[in-house]
N, C-alpha and C positions, 0 to 999 in steps of 0.2 A: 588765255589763248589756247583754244586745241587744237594741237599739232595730230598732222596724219600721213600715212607716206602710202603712193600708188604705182602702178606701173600703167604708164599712158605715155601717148603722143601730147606734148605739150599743146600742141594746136587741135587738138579735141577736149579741154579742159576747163569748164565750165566755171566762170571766177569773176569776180567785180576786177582785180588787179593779178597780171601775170608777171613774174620779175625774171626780168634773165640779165645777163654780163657782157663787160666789153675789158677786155685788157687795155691799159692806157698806149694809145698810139696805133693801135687796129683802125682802120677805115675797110674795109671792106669783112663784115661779121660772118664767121662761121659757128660750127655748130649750132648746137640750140638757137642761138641769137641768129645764126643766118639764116635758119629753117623760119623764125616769126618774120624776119626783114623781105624777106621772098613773100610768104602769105598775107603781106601786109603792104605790098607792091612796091618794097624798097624806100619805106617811110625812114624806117631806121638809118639805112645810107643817105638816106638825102640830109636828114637831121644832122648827121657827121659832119658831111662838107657844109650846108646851107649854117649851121649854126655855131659851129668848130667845138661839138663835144668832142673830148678828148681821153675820157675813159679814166679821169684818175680818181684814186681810193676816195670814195665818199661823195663821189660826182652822180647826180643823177639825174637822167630825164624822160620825159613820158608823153608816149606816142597815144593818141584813142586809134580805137581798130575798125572802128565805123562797121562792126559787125562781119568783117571777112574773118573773124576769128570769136570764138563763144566768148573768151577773156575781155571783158567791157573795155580794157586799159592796157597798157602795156607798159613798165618802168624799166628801165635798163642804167643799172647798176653798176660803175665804174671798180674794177677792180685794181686799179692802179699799176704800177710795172711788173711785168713778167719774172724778173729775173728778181724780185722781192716778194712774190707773192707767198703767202703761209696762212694758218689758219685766223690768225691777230686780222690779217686783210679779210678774210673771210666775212669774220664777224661784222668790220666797220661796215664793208659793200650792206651786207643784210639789212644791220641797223640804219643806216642811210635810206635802203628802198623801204625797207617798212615802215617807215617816220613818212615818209613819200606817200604812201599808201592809205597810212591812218590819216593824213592828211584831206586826201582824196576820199576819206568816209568811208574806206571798203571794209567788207565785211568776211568774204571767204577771199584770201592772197592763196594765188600758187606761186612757189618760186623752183626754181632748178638746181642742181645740186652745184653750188660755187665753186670751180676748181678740181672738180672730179670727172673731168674730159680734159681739154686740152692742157690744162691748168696741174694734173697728174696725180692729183690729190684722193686716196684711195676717200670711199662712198662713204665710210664711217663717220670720217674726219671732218669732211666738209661737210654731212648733215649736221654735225652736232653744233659746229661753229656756229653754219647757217642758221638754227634753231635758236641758238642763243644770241647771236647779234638780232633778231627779230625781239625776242620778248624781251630782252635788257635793253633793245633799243628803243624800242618803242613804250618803257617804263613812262609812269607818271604819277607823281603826289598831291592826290588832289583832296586826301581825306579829313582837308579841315577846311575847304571852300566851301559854299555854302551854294553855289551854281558853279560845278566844276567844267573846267573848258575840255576841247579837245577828244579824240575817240580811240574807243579801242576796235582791235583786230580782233572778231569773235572767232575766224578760223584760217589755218596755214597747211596747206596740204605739198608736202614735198613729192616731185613729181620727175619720175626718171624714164625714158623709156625702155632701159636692160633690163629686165629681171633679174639676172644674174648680180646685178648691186642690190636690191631689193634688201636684203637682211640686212646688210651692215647698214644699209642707208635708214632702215628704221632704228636698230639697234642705237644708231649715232644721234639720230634726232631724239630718241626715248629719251638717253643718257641726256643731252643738251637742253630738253626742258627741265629735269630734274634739277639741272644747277642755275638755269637762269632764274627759276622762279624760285630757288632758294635764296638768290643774289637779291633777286627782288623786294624777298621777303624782310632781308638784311638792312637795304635801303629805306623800309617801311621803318623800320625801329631806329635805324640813325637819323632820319628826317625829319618822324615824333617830336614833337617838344619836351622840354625835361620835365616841366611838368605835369605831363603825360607818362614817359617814359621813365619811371622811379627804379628803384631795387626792386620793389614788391611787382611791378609791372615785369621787368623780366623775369623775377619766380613766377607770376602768375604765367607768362610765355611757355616757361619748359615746364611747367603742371598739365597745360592743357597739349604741349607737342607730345610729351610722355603719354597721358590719356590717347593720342590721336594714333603715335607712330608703334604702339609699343616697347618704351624704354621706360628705364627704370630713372626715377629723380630723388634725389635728396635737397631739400633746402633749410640749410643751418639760418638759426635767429643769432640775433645778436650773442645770446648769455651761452649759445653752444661755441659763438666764437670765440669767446673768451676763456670758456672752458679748457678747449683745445690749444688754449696758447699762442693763439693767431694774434699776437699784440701787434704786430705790422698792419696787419688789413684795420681791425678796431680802431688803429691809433687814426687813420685815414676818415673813419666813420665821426667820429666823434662831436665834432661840429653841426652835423647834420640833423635836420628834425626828422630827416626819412629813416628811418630804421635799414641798415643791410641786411644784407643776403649773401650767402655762399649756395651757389648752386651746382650742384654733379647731377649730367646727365649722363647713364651707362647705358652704351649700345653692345648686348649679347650678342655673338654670329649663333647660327643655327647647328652647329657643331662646336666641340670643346677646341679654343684658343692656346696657344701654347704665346701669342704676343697681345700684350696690351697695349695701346697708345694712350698719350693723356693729351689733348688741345687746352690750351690754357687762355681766355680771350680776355683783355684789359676793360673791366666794368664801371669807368668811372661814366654814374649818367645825366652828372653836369661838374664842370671842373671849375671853380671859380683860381683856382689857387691856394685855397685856404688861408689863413693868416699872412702869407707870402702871396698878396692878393692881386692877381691879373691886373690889366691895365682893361678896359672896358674895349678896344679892339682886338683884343687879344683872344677875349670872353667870347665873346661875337656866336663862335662855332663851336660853343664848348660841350653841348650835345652831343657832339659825334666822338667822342673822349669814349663810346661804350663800342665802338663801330668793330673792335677785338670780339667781343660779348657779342655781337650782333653776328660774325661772321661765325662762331662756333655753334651757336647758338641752332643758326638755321643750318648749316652746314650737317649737322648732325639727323634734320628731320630728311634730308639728302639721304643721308646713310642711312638709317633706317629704314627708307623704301630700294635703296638698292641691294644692300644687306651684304656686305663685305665680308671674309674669313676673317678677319681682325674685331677684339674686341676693343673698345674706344670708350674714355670718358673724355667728357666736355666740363670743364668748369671753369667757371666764372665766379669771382671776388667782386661783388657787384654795393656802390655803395656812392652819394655823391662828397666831393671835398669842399665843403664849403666855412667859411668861417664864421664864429660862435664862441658864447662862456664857456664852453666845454673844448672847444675844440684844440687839437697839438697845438705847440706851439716850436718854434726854431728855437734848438738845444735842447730840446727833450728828449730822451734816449727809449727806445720802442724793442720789447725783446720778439723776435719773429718764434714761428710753429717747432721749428727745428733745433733752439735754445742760442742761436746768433744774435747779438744784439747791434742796433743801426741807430747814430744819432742822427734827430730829424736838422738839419741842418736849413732845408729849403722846402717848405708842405707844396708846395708847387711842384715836388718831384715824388708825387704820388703814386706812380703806378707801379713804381719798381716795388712799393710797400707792398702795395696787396699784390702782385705777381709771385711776392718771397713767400709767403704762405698757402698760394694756391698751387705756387710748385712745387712747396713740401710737399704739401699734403696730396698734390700726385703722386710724387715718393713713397712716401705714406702707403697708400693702397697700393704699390705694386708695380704701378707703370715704366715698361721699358722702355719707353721712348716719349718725350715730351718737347712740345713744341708751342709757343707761347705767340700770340698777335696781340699786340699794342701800338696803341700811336701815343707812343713813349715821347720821344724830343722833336721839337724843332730842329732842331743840328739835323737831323735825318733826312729833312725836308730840304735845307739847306743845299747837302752833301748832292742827293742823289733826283731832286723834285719829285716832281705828282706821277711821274711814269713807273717808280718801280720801288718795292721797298728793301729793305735794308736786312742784310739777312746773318744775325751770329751764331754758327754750331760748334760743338762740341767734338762733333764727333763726323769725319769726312763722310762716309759714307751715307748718314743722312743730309749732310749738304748736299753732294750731288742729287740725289733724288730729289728732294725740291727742291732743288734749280730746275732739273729735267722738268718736271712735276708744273715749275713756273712756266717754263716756255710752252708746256703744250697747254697752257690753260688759259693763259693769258696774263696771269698774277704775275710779272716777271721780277724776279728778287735778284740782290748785285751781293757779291759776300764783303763783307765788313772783317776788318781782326778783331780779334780779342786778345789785347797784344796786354802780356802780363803785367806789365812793366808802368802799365797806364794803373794796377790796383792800387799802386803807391796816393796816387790821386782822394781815391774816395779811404786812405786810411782816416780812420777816427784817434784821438787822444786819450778819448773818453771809452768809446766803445769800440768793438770789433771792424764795424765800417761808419762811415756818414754813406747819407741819400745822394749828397752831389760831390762833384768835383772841379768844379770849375766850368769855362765854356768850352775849353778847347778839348777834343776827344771825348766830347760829353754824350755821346750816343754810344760812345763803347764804354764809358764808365758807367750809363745805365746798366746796359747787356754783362757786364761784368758783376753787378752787384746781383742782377737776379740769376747769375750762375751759379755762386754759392749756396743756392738753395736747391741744385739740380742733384745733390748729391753723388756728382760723376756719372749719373747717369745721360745717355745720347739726348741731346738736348739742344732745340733750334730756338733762337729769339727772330721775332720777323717785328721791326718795328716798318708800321704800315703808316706811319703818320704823313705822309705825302700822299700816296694813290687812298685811302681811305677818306677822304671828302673835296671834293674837285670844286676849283674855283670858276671852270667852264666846260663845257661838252668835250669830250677825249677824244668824239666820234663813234663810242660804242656808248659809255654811259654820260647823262646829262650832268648840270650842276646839281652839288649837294651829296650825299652817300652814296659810296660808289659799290658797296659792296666786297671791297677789296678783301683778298685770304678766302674767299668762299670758295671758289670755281677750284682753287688751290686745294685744300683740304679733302674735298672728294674727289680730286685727283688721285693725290696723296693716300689715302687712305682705299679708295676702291680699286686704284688700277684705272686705265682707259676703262673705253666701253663696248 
């Protein structure tokens, strides 16, 4: 979709679909929306009372303009209550009228800037929402139909009449495509099938984003992991006829960095369980086990077109767990990168394996700050559902900023403890730790085992296993890969916009 932003009278705007807003419980529209209801000879108010629209989040209906306005159509987009509106509202209004729209077959949508009039919402903020609730809403998977259904938006022109909003209103929409179609891109590789989407499929991903973005890539083969002493991630691999991958992608800034970041994303890119083998509904989604790898992955060709003062690696432990004559088995003891050793207790509790070695070996190279996306446990899913993930740090001052970081993006995280007392849980007999500890407090006994490889360094775990693959539309994104941690990370990492 290309986004464009003008300075016009909405009612001189030449467009197959023109989108404007109603706050839930308005009957009589102002601004914008009362300028087209006037030129339209009070279609919009009669539609109010004759039909009882009632303006809430996600509500949408649409007037034809029978030619008293150049816009073929006219969609008016429910913004829901006033006294809850924020950019989260933003986005669903968007995504609702552009689902509206591509419905309608249009080709060039204008919409108005959501919530930056009466709504109060400075010009930056609401283009980038608005930007992003259009192209994440109106996403779709159709790259293995064979007659795929449905249409896309070829063009979005955001349309304000101040000038004086003009920059920020572009600047916010520029920023808001950059992440939705990163999200998007995120969606494309969690929705793949696994036998599509292998290890060697995401190294060949960040060979050709490296080629595209200018970053730099490393992709370790198996016999370099074992080299390095990565016996956690290998022990994971072992089962599998796919060969792994360790992947580091490094984003340079354009001047000398005095901080590095490491993202670390969970690459399993099919989880049967391994010898500790799923139950076949369990299985079902086990695709989206990379959707961590998926979010840094693209998150990073993000930052390389906005180009942040922070330098940043991305890497991913990418590898499927499947079971096999070779593969771990429960009570084998597995030595990790950093010389820890973990007896395999339950292979179903895989990620925390290769997390431990990929956040060495952030360690490793330097990184002062390390923040890891997994859809680590069910319990997380349980604890907190599909709305927000779970989030363990180290170190307060990078919690606040991703939470900050979550609320303005949308990725919203809730803090978890990492309560000491729970390590007693995953003690080993045998070894230094086991993989599990039980059911109860099993999402912080995850986050507790891949701490001891943070080496005390600031260090977040974000298990994403709820908002990372939706069981139905949220309102912004559909069923299947939601893209979760993307919008977050260049948040995170670049600043606003």
């Amino acid at each position: 979709m290309q986004v464009s932003n003008i300075t016009a009278s909405i009612l001189d705007v030449a467009c197959d679909v023109l989108i404007v807003n109603l706050f839930e419980g308005v009957t009589c529209p102002g601004g914008a929306t009362g300028a087209v209801d006037r030129a339209l000879g009070g279609q919009i108010s009669e539609i109010i009372e004759r039909e009882g629209f009632e303006g809430k989040l996600g509500q949408v209906m649409t007037v034809r303009t029978g030619g008293a306005i150049p816009a073929r159509a006219v969609v008016v987009a429910g913004l829901g209550k006033a006294e809850k509106f924020d950019r989260g509202a933003v986005r669903k209004a968007s995504a609702a009228a552009a689902r509206r729209a591509a419905e309608m077959k249009a080709s060039k949508v204008a919409t108005i800037l959501h919530g930056a009039g009466i709504g109060g919402m400075p010009a930056r903020q609401s283009a980038q929402a608005t930007v992003e609730g259009a192209i994440i809403g109106t996403y779709r998977f159709v790259a293995y139909k064979s007659e795929p259904d449905g249409h896309d938006i070829a063009e979005l022109v955001i349309v304000d009449n101040d000038a004086s909003k003009f920059a920020d209103a572009e600047a916010g929409a520029a920023r808001g495509r950059i992440a939705a179609e990163a999200v998007n891109r995120a969606r494309d590789l969690i929705n793949s099938p696994a036998n599509e989407v292998t290890p060697s499929c995401l190294a060949d991903y960040a060979r050709r984003l490296a080629s595209e973005a200018g970053l730099d890539v490393t992709v370790l083969e198996r016999e370099d992991i074992e080299k390095l002493g990565m016996g956690a991630f290998a022990s994971v691999a072992k089962g599998s006829a796919q060969p792994p991958k360790f992947i580091v992608l490094t984003y340079t800034p354009p001047a000398p960095s005095d901080r590095t970041c490491a993202i670390v994303g969970k690459g399993i890119t099919f989880d049967s369980g391994g010898l500790s083998l799923k139950d076949g509904s369990s299985m079902a989604t086990m695709k989206d086990d990379m959707s961590g790898a998926a979010a840094v992955l693209t998150a990073m060709g993000a930052i390389a077109e906005i180009r942040p003062p922070v330098k940043v690696m991305a890497i991913v432990a990418a590898t499927e767990n499947m079971p096999g004559g070779r593969a771990t088995r429960p009570g084998d003891i597995v030595r990790a990168m950093n010389g820890k050793t973990i007896e395999v207790e339950n292979t179903d509790a895989e990620g925390r394996l290769t997390l431990a070695d990929a956040v060495s070996y952030a360690v490793r190279e330097g990184a002062d700050e390390i923040v890891d996306l997994a859809t680590l446990t069910g319990a997380c899913v349980v604890a907190l559902g599909r709305g927000m993930s779970g989030l363990f740090c180290s170190d307060t001052s990078l919690e606040s900023r991703l939470i900050e970081c979550g609320k303005a993006s949308g990725d919203l995280l809730w803090p978890l403890p990492l309560f000491d007392d729970y390590f007693e849980n995953i003690k080993s007999d045998v070894a230094d730790m086991k993989n599990t500890g039980g059911r109860e407090g099993s999402a912080i006994a995850g986050a507790l085992l891949i701490r001891e490889f943070a080496a005390g360094k600031p260090w977040a775990h974000l298990d994403i296993a709820g908002p990372a693959y939706l069981d139905k539309d949220n309102g912004l994104a559909g069923k299947g890969g939601a893209g979760a941690g993307v919008r977050l990370l260049i948040e995170y990492l670049c600043g606003p916009a």
